[in-house]
N, C-alpha and C positions, 0 to 999 in steps of 0.2 A: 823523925823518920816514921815512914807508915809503911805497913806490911798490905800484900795483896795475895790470896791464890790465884794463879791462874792455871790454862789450862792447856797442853800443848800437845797432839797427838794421845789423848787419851789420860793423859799422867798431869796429874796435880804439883805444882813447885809455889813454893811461897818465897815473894820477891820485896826486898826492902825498897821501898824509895823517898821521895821526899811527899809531905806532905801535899795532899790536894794534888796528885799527881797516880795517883791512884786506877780513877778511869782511862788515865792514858795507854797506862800502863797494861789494862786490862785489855785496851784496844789494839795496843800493838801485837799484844798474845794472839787473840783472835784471828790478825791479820797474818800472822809469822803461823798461827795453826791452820789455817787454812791454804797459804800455799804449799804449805808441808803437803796436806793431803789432797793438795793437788799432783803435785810431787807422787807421792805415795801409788795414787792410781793412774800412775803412768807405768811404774814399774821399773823408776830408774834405777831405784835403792836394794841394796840385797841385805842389807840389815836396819834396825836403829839408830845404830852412831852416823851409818853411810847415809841414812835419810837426812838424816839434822844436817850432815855438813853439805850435801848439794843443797837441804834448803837455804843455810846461810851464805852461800854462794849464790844465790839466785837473789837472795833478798839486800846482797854486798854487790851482785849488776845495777838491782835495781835502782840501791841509794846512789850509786857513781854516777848511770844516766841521768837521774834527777836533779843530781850536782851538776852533768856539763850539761843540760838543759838550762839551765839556771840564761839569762837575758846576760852576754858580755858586756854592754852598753853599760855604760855608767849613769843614773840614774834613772832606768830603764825598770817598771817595776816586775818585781818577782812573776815566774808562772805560778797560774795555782799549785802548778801540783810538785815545783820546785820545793826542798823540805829544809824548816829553820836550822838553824844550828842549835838550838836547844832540839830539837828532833832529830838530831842527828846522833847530839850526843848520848840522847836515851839511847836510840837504838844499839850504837855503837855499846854502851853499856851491856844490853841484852845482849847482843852478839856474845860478849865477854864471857856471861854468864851461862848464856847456851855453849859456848865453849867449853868450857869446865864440864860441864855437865855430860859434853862429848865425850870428852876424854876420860871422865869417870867411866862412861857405859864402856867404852872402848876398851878400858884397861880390865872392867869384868869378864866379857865376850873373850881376851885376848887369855884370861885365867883361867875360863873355865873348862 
């Protein structure tokens, strides 16, 4: 396993993953911190936890259209921008972990 920091709305997490998997990883932060603060300056969100869960709900539209983008045709090859099932499953991990992460800030916001 390799470790990575990444970077998401401002706040550093360090993410396990497999080896050589690293910059993937880092890329997908980027992409998931960016529509965050795309998100952010819209002015959907009235908190932190409420921002992460519309962003992974934008970012769980996005993988789904991707999915039924995908060519039905059977031998038909992939869109580019259709996404592997190893890319899926990372993300799907991250979601996980951004979850957790939700629900920690949510259950402080809900203590304090």
């Amino acid at each position: 396993m390799a470790d990575v920091t990444i970077s998401i709305n401002g706040r550093n997490y360090d993410i396990s993953c497999d080896k050589g998997q690293e910059s993937r990883v880092a890329d997908l932060a980027a992409y998931v911190d960016q529509r965050l603060r795309q998100i952010a300056s819209s002015g959907a969100a009235y908190n932190d936890a409420h921002l992460l869960v519309i962003t992974s709900l934008v970012l769980a539209d996005e993988l789904y259209e991707a999915r039924n983008a995908a060519p039905a045709a059977e031998g038909s090859k992939p869109a580019e921008t259709a996404v592997s099932e190893e890319e899926q499953q990372k993300i799907l991990e991250l979601f996980d972990n951004l979850t957790q992460r939700i629900e920690n800030i949510a259950s402080k916001v809900e203590a304090a």
